[in-house]
ZAVEX-665884 format. One record per residue (C-alpha): residue number from 1; residue in three letters; z, y, x negated. Coordinates in nm, 4 decimals, decimal comma, always signed. Each point is the difference from the previous one (the first is absolute). Layout:
ZAVEX-665884
+------+-------+----------+----------+----------+
| tivo | zalum |        Z |        Y |        X |
+------+-------+----------+----------+----------+
|  NUM |   ala |        Z |        Y |        X |
...
+------+-------+----------+----------+----------+
end
This chain:
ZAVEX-665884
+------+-------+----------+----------+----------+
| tivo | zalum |        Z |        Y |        X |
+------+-------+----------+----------+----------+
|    1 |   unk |  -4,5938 |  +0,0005 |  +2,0241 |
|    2 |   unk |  +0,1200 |  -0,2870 |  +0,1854 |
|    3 |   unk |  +0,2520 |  +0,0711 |  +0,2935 |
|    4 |   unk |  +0,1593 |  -0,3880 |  +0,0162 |
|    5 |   unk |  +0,3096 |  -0,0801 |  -0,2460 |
|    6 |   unk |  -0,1769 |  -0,2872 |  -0,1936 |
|    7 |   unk |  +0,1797 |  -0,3615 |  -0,0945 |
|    8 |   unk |  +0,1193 |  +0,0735 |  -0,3063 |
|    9 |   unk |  +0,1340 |  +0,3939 |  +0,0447 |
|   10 |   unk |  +0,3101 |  -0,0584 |  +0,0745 |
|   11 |   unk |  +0,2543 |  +0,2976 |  +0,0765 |
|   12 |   unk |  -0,2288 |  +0,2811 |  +0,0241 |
|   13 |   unk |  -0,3765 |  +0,0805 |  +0,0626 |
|   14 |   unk |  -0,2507 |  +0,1023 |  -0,2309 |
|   15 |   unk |  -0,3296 |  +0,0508 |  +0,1836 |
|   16 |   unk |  -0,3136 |  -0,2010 |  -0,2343 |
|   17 |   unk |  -0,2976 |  +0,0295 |  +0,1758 |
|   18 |   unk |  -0,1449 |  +0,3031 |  -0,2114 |
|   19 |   unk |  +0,1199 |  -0,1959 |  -0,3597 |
|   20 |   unk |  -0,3007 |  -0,1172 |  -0,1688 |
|   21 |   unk |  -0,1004 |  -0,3470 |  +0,0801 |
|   22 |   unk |  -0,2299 |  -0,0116 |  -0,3464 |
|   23 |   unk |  +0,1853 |  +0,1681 |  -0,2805 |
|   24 |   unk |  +0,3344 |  -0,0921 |  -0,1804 |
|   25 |   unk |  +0,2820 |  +0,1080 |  +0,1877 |
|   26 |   unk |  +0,2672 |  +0,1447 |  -0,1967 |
|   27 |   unk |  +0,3409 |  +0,0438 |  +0,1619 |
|   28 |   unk |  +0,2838 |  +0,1533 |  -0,1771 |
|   29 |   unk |  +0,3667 |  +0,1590 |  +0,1880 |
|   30 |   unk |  +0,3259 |  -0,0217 |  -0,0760 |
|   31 |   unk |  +0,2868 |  -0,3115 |  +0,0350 |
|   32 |   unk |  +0,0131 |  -0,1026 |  +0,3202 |
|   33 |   unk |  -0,3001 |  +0,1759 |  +0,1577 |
|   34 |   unk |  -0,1826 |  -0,2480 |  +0,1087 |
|   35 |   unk |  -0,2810 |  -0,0723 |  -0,1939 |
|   36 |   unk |  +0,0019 |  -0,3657 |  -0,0386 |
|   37 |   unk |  -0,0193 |  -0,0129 |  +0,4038 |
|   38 |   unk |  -0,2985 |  +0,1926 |  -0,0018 |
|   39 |   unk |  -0,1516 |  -0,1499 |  -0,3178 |
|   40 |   unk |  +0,0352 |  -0,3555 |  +0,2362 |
|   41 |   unk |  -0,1558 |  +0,1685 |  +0,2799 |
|   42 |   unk |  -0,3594 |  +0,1201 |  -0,2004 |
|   43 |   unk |  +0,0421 |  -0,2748 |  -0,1944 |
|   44 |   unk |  -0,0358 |  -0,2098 |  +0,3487 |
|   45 |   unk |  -0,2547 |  +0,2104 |  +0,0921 |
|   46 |   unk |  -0,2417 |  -0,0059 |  -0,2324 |
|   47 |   unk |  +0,0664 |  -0,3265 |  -0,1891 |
|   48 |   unk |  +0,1329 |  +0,2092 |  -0,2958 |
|   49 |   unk |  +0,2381 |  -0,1552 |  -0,3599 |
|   50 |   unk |  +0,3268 |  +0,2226 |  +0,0384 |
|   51 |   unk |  +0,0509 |  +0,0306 |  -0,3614 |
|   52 |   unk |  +0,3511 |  +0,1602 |  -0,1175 |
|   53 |   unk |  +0,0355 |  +0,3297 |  -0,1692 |
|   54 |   unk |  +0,3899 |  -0,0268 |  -0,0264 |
|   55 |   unk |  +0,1765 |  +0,0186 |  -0,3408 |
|   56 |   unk |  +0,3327 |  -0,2596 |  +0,0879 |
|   57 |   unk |  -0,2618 |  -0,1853 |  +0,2969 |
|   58 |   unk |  -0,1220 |  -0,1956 |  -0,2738 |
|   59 |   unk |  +0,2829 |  -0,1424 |  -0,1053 |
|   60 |   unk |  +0,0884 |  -0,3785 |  +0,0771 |
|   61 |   unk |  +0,3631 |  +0,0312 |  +0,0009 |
|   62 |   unk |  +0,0006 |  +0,2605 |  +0,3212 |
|   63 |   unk |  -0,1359 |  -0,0681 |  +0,3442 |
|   64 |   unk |  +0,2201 |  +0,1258 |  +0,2164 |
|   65 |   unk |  +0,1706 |  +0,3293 |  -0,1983 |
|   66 |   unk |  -0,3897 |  +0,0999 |  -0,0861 |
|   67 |   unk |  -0,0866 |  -0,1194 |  +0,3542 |
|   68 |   unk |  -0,3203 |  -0,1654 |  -0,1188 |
|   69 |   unk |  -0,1972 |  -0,1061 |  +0,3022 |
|   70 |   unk |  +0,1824 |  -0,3345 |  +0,1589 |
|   71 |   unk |  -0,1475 |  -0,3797 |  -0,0372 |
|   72 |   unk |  -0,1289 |  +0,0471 |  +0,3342 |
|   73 |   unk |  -0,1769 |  +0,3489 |  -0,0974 |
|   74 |   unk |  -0,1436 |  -0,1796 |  -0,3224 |
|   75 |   unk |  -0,1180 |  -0,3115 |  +0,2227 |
|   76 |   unk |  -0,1545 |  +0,2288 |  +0,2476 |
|   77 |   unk |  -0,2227 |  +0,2000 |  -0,2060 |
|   78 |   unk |  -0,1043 |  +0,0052 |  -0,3781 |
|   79 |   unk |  +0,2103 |  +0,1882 |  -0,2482 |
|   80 |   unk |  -0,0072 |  +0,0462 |  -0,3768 |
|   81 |   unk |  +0,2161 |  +0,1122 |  -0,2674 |
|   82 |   unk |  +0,3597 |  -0,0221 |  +0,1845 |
|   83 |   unk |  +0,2208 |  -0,2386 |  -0,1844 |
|   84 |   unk |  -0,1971 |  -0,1163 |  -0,2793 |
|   85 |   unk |  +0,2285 |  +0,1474 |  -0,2798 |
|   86 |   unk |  +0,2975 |  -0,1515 |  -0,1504 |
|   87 |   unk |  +0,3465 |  +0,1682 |  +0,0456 |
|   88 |   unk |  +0,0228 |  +0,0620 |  -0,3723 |
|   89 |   unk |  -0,3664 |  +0,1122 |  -0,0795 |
|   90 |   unk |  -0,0859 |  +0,3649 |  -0,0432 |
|   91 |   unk |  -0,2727 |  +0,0827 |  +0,2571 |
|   92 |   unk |  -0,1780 |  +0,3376 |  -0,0877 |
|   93 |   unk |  -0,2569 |  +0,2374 |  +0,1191 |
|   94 |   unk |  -0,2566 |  -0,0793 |  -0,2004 |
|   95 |   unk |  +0,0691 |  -0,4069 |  +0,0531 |
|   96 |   unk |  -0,0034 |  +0,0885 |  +0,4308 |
|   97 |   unk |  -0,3581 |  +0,1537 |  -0,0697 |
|   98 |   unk |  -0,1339 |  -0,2799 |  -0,1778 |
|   99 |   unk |  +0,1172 |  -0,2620 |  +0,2670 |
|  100 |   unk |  -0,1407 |  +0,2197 |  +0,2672 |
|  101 |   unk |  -0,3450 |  +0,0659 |  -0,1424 |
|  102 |   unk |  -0,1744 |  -0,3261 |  +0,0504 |
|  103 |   unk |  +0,0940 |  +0,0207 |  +0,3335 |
|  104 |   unk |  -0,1717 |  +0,3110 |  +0,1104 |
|  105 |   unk |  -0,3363 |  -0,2033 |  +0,0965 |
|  106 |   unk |  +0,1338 |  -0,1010 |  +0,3159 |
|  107 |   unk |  +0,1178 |  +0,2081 |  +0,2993 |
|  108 |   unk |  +0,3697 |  +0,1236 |  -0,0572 |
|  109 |   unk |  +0,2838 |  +0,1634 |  +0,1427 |
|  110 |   unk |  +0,2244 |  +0,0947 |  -0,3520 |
|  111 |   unk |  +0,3549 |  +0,1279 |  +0,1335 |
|  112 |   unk |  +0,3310 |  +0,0964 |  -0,1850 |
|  113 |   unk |  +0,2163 |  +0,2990 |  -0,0603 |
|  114 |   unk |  -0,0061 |  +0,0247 |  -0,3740 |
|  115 |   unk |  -0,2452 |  +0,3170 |  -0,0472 |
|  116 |   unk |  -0,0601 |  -0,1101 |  -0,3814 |
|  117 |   unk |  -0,1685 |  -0,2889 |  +0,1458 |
|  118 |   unk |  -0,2754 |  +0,2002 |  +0,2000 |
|  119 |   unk |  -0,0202 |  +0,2613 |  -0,2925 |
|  120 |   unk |  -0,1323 |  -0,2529 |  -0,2527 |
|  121 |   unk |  -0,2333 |  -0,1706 |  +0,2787 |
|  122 |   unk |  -0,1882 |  +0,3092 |  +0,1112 |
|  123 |   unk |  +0,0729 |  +0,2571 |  -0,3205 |
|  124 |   unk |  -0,0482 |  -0,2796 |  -0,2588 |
|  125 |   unk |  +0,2778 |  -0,0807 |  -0,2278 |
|  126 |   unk |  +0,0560 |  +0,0877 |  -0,3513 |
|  127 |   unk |  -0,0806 |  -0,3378 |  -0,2499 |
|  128 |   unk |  +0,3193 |  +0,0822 |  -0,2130 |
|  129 |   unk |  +0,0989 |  -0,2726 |  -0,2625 |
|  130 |   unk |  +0,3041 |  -0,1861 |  +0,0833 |
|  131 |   unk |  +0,3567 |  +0,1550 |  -0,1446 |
|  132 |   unk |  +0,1459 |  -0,2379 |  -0,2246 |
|  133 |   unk |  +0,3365 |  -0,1584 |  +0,0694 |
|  134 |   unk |  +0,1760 |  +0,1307 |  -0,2783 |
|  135 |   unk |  -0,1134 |  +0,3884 |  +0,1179 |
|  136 |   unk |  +0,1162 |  -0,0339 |  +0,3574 |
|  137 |   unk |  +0,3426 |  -0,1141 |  -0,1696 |
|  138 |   unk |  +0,0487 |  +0,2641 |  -0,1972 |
|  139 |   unk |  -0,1127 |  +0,1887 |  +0,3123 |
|  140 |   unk |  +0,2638 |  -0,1750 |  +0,2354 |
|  141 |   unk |  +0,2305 |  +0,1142 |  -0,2853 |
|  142 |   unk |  -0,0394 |  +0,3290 |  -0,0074 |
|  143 |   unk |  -0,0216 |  +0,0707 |  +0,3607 |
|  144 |   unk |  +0,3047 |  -0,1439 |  +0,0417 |
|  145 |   unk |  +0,2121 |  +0,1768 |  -0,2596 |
|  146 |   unk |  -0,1701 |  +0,3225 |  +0,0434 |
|  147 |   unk |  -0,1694 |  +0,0118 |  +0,3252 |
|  148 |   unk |  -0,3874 |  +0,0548 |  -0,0198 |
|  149 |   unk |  +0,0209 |  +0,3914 |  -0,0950 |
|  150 |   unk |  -0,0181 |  -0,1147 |  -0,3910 |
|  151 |   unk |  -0,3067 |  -0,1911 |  +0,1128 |
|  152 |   unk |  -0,1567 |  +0,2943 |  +0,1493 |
|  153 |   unk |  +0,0540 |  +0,2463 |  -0,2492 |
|  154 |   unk |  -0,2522 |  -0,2849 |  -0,2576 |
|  155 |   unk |  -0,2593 |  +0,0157 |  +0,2485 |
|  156 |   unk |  -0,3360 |  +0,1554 |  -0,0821 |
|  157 |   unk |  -0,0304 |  +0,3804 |  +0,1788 |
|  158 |   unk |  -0,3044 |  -0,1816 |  +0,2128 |
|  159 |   unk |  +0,1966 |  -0,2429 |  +0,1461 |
|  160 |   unk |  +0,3011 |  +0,2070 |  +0,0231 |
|  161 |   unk |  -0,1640 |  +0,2155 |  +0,2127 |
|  162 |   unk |  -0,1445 |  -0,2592 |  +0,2670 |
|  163 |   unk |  +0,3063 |  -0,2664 |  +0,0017 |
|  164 |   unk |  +0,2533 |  -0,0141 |  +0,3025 |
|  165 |   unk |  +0,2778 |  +0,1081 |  -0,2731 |
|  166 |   unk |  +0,2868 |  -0,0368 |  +0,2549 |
|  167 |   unk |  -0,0804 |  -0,4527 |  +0,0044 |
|  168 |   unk |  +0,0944 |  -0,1217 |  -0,2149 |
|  169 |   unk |  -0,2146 |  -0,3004 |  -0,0082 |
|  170 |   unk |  -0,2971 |  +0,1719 |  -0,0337 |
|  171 |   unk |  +0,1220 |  +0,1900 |  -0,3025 |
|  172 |   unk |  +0,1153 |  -0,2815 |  -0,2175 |
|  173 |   unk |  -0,3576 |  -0,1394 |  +0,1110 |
|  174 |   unk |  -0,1410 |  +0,2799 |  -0,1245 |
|  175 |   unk |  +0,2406 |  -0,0169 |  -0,3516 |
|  176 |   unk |  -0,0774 |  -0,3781 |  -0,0593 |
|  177 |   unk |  -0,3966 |  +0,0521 |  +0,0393 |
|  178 |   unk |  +0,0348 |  +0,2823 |  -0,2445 |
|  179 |   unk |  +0,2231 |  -0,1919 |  -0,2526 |
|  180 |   unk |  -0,2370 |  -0,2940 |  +0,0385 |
|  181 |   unk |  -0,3355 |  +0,1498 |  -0,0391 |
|  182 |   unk |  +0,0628 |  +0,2976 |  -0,1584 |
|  183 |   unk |  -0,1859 |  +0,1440 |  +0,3114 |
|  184 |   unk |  +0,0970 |  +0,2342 |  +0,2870 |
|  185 |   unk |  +0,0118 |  -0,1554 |  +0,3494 |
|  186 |   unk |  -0,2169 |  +0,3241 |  +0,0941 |
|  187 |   unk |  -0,2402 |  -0,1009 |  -0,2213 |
|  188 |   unk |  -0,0166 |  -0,3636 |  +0,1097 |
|  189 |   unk |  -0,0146 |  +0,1044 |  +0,3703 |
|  190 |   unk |  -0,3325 |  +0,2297 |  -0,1176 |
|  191 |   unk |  -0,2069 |  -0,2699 |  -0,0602 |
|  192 |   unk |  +0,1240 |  -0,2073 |  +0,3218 |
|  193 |   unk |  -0,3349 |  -0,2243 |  +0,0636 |
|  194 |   unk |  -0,1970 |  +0,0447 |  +0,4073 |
|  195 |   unk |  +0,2186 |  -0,1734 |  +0,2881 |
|  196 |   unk |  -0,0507 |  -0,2866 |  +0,1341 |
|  197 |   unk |  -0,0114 |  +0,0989 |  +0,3329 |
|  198 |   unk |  -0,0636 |  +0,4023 |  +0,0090 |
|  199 |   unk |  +0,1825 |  +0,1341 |  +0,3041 |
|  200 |   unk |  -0,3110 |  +0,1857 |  +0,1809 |
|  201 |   unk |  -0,0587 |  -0,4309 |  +0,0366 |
|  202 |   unk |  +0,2734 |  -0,0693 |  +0,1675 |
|  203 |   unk |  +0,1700 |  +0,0783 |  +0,3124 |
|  204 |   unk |  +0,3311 |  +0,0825 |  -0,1295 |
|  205 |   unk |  +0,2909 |  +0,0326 |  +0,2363 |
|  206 |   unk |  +0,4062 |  +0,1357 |  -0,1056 |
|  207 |   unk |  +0,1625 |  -0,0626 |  +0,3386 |
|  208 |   unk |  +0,2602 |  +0,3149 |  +0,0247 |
|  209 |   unk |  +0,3216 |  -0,0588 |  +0,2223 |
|  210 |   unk |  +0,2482 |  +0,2518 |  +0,1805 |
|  211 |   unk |  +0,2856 |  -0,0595 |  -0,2146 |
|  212 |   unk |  +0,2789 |  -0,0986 |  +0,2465 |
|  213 |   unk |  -0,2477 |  -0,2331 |  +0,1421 |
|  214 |   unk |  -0,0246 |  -0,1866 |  -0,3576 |
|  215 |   unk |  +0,3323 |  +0,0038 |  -0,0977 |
|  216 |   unk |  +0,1098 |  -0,1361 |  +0,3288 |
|  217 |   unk |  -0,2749 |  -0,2844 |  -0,0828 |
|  218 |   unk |  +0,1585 |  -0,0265 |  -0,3677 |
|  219 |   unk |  +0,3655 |  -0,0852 |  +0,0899 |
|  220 |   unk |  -0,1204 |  -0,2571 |  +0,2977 |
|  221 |   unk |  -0,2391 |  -0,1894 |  -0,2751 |
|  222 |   unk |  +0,2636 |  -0,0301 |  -0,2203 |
|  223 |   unk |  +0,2412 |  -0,1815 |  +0,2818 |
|  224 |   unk |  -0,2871 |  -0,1611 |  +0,0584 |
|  225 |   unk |  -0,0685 |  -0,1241 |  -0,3590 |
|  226 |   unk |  +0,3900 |  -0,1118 |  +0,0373 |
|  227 |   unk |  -0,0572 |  -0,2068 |  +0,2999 |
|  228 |   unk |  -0,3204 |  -0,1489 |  -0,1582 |
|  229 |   unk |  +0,1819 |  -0,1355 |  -0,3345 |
|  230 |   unk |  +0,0370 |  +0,2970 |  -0,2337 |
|  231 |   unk |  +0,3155 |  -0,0427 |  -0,1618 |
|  232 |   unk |  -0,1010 |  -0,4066 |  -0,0317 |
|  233 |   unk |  -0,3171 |  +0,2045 |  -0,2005 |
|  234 |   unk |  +0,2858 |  +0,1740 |  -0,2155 |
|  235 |   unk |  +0,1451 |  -0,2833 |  -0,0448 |
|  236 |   unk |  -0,3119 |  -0,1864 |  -0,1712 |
|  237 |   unk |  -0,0368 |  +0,2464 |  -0,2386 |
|  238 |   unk |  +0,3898 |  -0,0021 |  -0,1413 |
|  239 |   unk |  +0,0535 |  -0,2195 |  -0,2210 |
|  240 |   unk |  -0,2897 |  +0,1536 |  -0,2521 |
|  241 |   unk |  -0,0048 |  +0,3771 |  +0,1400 |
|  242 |   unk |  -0,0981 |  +0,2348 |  -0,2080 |
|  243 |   unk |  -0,0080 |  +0,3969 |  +0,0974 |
|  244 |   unk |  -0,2425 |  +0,1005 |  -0,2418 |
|  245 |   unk |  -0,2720 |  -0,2140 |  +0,1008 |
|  246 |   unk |  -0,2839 |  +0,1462 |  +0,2393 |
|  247 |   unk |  +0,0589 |  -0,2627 |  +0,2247 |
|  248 |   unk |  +0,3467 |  +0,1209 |  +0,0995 |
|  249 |   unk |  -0,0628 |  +0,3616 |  +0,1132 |
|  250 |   unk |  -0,0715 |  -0,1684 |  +0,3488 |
|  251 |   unk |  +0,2344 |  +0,2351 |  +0,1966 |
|  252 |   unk |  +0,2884 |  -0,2303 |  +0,1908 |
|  253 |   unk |  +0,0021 |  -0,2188 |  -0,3258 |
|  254 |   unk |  +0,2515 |  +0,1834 |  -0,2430 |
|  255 |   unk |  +0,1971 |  +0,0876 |  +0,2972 |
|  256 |   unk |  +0,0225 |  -0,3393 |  +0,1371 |
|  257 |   unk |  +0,0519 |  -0,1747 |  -0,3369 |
|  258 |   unk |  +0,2830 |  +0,2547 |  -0,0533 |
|  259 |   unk |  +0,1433 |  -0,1125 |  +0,3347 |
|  260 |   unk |  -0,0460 |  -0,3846 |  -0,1512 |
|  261 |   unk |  +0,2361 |  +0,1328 |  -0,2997 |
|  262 |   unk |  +0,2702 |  +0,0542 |  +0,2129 |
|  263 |   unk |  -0,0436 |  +0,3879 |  -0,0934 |
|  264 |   unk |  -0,0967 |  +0,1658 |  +0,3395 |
|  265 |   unk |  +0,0493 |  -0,1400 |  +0,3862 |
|  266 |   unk |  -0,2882 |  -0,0961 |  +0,1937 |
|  267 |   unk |  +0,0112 |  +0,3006 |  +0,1653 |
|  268 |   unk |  +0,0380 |  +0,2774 |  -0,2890 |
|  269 |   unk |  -0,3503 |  -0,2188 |  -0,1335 |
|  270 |   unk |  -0,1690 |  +0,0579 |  +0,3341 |
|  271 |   unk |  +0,0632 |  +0,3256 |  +0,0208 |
|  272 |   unk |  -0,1085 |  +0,0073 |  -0,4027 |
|  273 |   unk |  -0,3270 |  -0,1276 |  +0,0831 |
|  274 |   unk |  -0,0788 |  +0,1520 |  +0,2746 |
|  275 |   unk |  +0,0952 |  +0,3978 |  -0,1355 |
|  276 |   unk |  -0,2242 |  -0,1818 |  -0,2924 |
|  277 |   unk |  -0,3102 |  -0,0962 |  +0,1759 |
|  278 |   unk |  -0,0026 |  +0,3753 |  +0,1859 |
|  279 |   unk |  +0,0347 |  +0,2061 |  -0,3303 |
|  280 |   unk |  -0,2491 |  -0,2414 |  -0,1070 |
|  281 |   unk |  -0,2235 |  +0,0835 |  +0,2872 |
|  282 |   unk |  +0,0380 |  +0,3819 |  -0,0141 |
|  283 |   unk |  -0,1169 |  -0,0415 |  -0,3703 |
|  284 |   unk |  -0,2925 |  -0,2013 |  +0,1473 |
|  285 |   unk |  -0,1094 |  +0,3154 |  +0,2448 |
|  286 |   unk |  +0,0511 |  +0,2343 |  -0,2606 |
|  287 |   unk |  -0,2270 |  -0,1743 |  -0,2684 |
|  288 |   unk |  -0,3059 |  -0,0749 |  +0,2993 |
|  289 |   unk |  +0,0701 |  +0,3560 |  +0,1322 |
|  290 |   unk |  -0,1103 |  +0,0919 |  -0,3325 |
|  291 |   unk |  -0,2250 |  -0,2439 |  -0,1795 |
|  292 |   unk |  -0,1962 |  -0,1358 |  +0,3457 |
|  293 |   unk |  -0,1255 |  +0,3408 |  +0,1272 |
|  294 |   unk |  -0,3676 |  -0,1080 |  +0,0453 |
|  295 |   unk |  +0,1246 |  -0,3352 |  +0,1991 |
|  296 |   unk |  +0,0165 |  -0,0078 |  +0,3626 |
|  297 |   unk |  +0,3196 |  +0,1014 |  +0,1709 |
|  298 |   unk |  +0,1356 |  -0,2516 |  +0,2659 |
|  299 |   unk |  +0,2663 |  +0,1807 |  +0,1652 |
|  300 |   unk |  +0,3115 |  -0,2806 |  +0,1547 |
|  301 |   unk |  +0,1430 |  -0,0597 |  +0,2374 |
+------+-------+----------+----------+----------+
end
């Protein structure tokens, strides 16, 4: 591994020389590790496409709260799939793996923290049929008067068994597959077609940070983000702001927009965010911790 601090790895150092210069480089870690820095610095290296793996990355209406590589980044080197999105568009899994496949001929560096991401592009992903509207309303509904216990007690015993049934989320996906398709979500998974890039392929990095060191980083971002035009961000995104949309679980943005509202002080939505973004990241290490075991460990600071 390199012993020199490249260019582009700013605030810590991540040694490179022993990452492959050939095969796709996958790099996943939680907010505010770093991974975008060292994405840059392969991506320099070996004249790689940094393609995003980031769930709220790829929306339009965030650059800053997402903290999607800078104008200068993007002018420096190639990137793909940041921004492209509209605010109000729903963005899944399955529509992320079928933007990134065509661009697996070329050398790549793919880097995000959302795990689903890296799931469906080295364990393939489930070709479920789309849940109508009118399902995920009823859905909404029902979660919201009852919680998503009623949900779970319809499931089928397969699925039942394999769902996280504390999230919500992924139980009233579960329901709404079911309702739609008269079909399990176990069953579905079952017949989940080969990956598009299997992970003995790859050389698949989850960067894994002493916790004081990242939450330190965390709460300096965010007065960064602040000092770079955050709540001007917030602001954009008022006037049609919507919390149900995918677009606005970028952490910062509730909490700044209810600062806009005249319903919390600048300060009570810093402090918001940034408790926000570090349950967020514990979440993170917990999921990698237990769905990235075969990935290489890259131990920060």
């Amino acid at each position: 591994m390199s012993q020199n601090r490249g260019r582009f790895n700013r605030g810590f150092q991540v040694q490179t020389a022993s990452i492959s210069r050939e095969a796709p480089v996958l790099i996943a870690g939680p907010t505010a590790s770093g991974k975008s820095a060292l994405a840059m610095e392969l991506a320099a290296r070996d004249n790689r496409l940094i393609v995003n793996a980031d769930a709220l990355q790829v929306y339009a209406n965030w650059r800053i709260l997402t903290a999607r590589p800078s104008p200068a980044d993007e002018a420096a080197l190639p990137h793909a799939l940041y921004g492209h999105v509209p605010h109000d568009a729903p963005y899944s899994v399955g529509h992320w793996l079928r933007d990134v496949a065509p661009l697996l001929d070329r050398p790549v560096v793919i880097v995000g923290g959302t795990g689903l991401n890296f799931n469906a592009l080295t364990r393939g992903l489930a070709e479920v049929p789309e849940v109508p509207p009118e399902i995920r309303a009823e859905a909404d509904a029902r979660r919201a008067a009852e919680g998503h216990e009623g949900l779970l007690a319809e499931l089928d015993p397969e699925t039942a068994a394999r769902i996280d049934r504390q999230n919500p989320v992924r139980v009233q996906r579960a329901w709404e597959v079911l309702r739609a398709t008269g079909r399990g979500l176990a069953a579905w998974q079952a017949d989940t077609p080969a990956p598009f890039l299997p992970l003995e392929r790859a050389e698949a990095l989850v960067l894994v940070p002493e916790v004081p060191w990242l939450n330190a980083r965390i709460d300096r971002r965010f007065h960064q983000m602040l000092t770079e035009g955050a709540l001007d961000e917030a602001r954009a995104n008022l006037a049609d702001w919507d919390p149900r949309r995918p677009s606005a679980k970028a952490i910062g943005g509730p909490e700044l927009i209810a600062h806009l509202r005249g319903e919390t002080t600048l300060d009570e939505a810093t402090q918001a965010a940034t408790l926000a973004s570090r349950q967020y990241a514990k979440r993170q290490r917990t999921w990698f911790r237990s769905n990235m075991k075969d990935w290489r460990q890259v131990s920060l600071p």
